[in-house]
Every structure is written in structure tokens, then in C-alpha cells.
C-alpha positions in Angstrom: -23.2 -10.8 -0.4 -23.9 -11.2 -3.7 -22.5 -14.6 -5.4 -22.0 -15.4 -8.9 -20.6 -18.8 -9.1 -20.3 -20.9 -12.8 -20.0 -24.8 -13.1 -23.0 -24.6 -9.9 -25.1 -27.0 -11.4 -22.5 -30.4 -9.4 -19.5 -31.2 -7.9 -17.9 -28.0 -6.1 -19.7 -25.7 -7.8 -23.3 -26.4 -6.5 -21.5 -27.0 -2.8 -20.8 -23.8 -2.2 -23.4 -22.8 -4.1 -25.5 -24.8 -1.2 -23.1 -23.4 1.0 -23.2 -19.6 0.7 -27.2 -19.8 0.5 -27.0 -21.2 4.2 -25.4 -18.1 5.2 -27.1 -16.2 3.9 -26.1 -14.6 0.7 -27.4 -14.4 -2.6 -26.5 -16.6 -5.5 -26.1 -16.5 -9.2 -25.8 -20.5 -10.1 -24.5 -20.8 -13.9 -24.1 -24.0 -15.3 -24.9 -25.5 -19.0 -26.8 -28.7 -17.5 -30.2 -27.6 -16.6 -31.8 -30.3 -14.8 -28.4 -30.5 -12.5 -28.9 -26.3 -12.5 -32.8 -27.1 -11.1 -32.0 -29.6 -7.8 -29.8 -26.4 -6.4 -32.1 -24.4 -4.0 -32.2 -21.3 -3.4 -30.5 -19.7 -6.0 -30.9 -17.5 -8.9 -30.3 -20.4 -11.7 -28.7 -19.2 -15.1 -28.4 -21.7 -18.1 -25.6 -21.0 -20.1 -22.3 -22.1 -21.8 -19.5 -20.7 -20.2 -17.3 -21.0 -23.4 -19.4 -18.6 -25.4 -18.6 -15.3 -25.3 -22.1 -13.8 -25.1 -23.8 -15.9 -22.7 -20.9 -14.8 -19.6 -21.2 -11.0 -20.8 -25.0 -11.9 -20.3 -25.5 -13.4 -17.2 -22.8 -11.0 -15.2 -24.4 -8.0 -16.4 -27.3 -9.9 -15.8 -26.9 -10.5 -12.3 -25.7 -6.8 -11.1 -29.3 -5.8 -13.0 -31.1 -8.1 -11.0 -29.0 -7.9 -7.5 -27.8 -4.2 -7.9 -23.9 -5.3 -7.4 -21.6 -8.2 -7.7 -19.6 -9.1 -4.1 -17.8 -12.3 -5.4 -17.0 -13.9 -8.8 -16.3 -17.3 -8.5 -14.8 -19.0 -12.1 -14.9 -22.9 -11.1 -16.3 -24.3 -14.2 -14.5 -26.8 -15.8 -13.9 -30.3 -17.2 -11.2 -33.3 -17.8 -10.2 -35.0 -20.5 -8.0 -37.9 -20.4 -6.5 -38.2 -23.8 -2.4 -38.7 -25.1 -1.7 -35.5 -26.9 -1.8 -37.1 -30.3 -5.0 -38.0 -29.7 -6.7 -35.0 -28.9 -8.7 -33.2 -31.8 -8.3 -29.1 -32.1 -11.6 -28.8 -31.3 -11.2 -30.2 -28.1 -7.9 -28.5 -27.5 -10.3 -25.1 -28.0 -12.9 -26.2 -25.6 -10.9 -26.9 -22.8 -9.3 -23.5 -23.2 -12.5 -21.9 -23.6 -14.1 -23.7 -20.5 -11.2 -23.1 -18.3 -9.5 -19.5 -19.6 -11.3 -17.7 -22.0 -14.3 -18.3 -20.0 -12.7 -16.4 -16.8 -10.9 -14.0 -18.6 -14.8 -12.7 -20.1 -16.2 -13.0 -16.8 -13.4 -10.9 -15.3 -13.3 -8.4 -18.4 -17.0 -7.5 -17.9 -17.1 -8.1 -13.8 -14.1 -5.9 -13.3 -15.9 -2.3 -14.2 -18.4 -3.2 -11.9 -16.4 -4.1 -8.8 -14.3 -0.6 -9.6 -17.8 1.5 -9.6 -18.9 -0.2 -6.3 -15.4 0.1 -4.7 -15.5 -3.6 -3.6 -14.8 -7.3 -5.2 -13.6 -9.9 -4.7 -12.4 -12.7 -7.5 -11.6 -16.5 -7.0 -10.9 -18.7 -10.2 -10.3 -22.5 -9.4 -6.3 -23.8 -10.7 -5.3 -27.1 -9.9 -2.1 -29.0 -9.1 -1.8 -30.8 -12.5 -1.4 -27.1 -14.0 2.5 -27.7 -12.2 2.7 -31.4 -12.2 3.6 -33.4 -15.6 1.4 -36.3 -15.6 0.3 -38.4 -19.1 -2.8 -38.0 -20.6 -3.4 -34.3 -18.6 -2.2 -32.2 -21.3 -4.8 -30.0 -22.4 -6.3 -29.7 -18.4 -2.9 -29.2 -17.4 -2.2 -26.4 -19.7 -5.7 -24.8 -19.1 -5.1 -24.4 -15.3 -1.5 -23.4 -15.6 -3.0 -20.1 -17.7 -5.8 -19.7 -15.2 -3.4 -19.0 -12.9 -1.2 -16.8 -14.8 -4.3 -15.0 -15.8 -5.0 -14.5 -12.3 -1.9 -13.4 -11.3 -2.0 -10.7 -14.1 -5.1 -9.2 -13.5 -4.7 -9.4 -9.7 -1.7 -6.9 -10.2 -4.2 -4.6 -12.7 -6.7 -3.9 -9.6 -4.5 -2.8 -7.1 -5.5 0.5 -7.1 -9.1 -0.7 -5.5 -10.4 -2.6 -3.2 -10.5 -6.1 -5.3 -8.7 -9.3 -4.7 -8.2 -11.7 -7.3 -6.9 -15.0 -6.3 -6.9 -19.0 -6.8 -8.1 -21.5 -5.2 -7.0 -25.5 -5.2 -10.2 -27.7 -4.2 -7.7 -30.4 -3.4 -9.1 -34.2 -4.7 -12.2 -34.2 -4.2 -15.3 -36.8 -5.2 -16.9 -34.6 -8.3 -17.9 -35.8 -12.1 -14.7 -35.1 -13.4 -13.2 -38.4 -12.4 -16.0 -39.9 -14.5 -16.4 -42.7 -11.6 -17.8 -41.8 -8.1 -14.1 -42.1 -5.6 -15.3 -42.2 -2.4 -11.6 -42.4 -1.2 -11.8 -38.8 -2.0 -13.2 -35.6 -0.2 -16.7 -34.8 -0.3 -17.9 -31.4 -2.4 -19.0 -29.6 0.7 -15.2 -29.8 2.3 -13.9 -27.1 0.1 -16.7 -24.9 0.8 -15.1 -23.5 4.0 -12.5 -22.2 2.2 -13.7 -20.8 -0.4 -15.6 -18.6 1.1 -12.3 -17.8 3.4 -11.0 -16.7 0.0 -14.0 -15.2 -0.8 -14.3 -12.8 2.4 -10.7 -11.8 2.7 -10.1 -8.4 4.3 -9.4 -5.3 2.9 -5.3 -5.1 1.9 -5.3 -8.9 2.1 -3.5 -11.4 0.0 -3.9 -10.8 -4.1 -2.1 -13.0 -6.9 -2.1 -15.9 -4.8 -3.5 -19.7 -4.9 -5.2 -21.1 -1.9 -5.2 -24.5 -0.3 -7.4 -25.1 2.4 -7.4 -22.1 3.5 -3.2 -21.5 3.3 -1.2 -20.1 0.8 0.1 -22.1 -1.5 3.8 -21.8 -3.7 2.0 -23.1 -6.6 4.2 -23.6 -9.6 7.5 -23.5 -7.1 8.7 -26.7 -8.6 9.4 -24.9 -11.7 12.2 -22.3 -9.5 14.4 -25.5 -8.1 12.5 -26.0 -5.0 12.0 -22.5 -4.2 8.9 -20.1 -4.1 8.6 -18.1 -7.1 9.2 -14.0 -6.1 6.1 -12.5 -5.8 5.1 -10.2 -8.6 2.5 -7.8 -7.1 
């Protein structure tokens, strides 16, 4: 298969970046840090922001002109900031959104087309729990992954009509940057890689719109419908 995964430069990102190359596959590592980006092996490395525009129409088209095709998309860069909402400036606000949405939606946009000429795709984006739970200081994360996955729930119900599954995926905690402080009470990287690529080989006709959890389904967001699962909407 051929890979594209953004945010591969640490954490979760270079894991199954790691992990996909042991099996086999091809990979397109993107991530902004370049020295991180260089200690991956194996892959095709790509240095770019993820929050502009041009640089994720660039290295997608990029990678199907290298690789002929594009198998799997994987959106799972990303990054937290702990601040009260008062205390948040609008340009940070705008970069988290960029990082987290607008940075999948353009991947998607432009990786879509290509998966529909091939007949094949699939599409995992990374969510998180505190995109359902209310917790202090999460505001601006929280948001950003609550519209990841309404993004992916949208566009999962605009490729029905081919072979291409567009889903979610929870890491769970897990022992990356993003804490700021190494937690080895937490999961290592290479734990999630399993099932990701679970969600990144399912079958023909196989779940679409959904989020993942170690390899399950998972009611994300059900808190919000009194305990019960949201309907599903595809």
C-alpha cells in the first residue's frame, strides 16, 4: 500500500509510520520538524506545514506523482494547548483549527479525486475523547477534534458511491509530546499501531462514519443523546 501519514516526524505519527514500513508498505512521512522527520527510516520524508494550504495540496499530489496512487490517508497531526479560554489569543484559536480541521479537510479535498479515479481509499483522521468531554483549559483542542469528527462523518457519507472509507480513530492516552512531559504511566506510541492499520485495511462495504478504539467501534459523542448512541447517519 501506499501510506501518506502527516504529524510522522514523533509520537503516533512516526509509530505507525515505523510500523507500516515493517510490513511492507510505502510511506509518505509529513511533518514540519525536520530533524524529527530525518530519524524515521524508510520513508519518503516531506517537510511541510500542515496548516498551510499549499504545502498539503503539494505533498498529496505529490506523493500519487511519485508512488502512482494513494491507498491510505492518515490526518494525525496535531497539537495541545492548555490555556483558560480568556487567555487564548485568535491567532492561536486559528492554528489549532488549522492544524486539526482545515488541515484534513485540504488533504481530503485534494486525496478524494484520486481515491475515486483508482476505485479504492481508504481515510483515517485521528479525534479524541476531549472532543466529547468538558474539561478546563481543553477548549480550543476540544473544539478542534469535535469538528474532525463531524468532518469525517460528512464526507464519509459523500463517498459512498465508491469503494472509500472514511473514519476516526481514538489513540487512547498514550506517552507522545503533547503532554509536554514524558508519562510513562501511559501507552507507548507503537500500541496504537495495530489498530490503525485495522482501520486502515478494512474490507470492502466495511464500517464508514465511524470512530475507532482499539480496534472497536466506538459511540463517540453518545454522552451528548442521554446515554444513548447517536443514530447513525450514513
Amino acid at each position: 500500500m501506499i501510506v501518506l501519514i502527516t504529524g510522522a516526524g514523533s509520537g503516533i505519527g512516526r509509530a505507525c509510520a515505523e510500523g507500516f514500513v515493517h510490513d511492507g508498505d510505502t510511506v509518505i512521512g509529513v511533518d514540519i520538524d525536520g530533524d524529527r522527520l530525518a530519524e524515521v527510516e524508510g520513508i519518503d520524508r516531506v517537510v511541510a506545514d500542515v496548516a498551510e494550504v499549499h504545502s498539503v495540496e503539494a505533498f498529496v499530489t505529490g506523493a500519487v506523482a511519485r508512488h502512482g496512487r494513494l491507498d491510505v490517508l492518515f490526518n494525525n497531526a496535531g497539537y495541545a494547548l492548555r490555556r483558560r479560554v480568556e487567555d487564548l489569543r485568535p491567532d492561536e484559536w486559528e492554528r489549532m483549527f488549522a492544524v486539526h480541521v482545515l488541515s484534513a479537510l485540504h488533504a481530503m479535498r485534494v486525496a478524494i479525486p484520486i481515491m475515486r479515479a483508482q476505485g479504492y481509499g481508504r481515510i483515517v483522521n485521528t479525534v479524541s475523547r476531549a472532543g466529547e468531554l468538558a474539561m478546563a483549559s481543553t477548549s480550543a483542542y476540544s473544539v478542534a477534534k469535535a469538528a474532525l469528527w463531524t468532518l469525517t462523518r460528512s464526507v464519509a457519507t459523500e463517498v459512498r458511491d465508491v469503494d472509500i472509507l472514511v473514519n476516526a480513530l481514538i489513540p487512547g492516552p498514550t506517552n507522545t509530546a503533547i503532554w509536554g512531559v514524558e508519562r510513562p504511566d501511559l501507552q507507548r506510541p507503537d500500541v496504537v499501531y495495530p489498530h490503525m492499520r485495522y482501520v486502515a485495511t478494512l474490507p470492502t462495504g466495511g464500517p464508514n462514519g465511524r470512530v475507532f478504539w482499539n480496534s472497536q467501534e466506538y459511540p463517540f459523542m453518545s454522552r451528548t443523546w442521554e446515554g444513548r448512541v447517536p443514530p447513525d447517519p450514513i
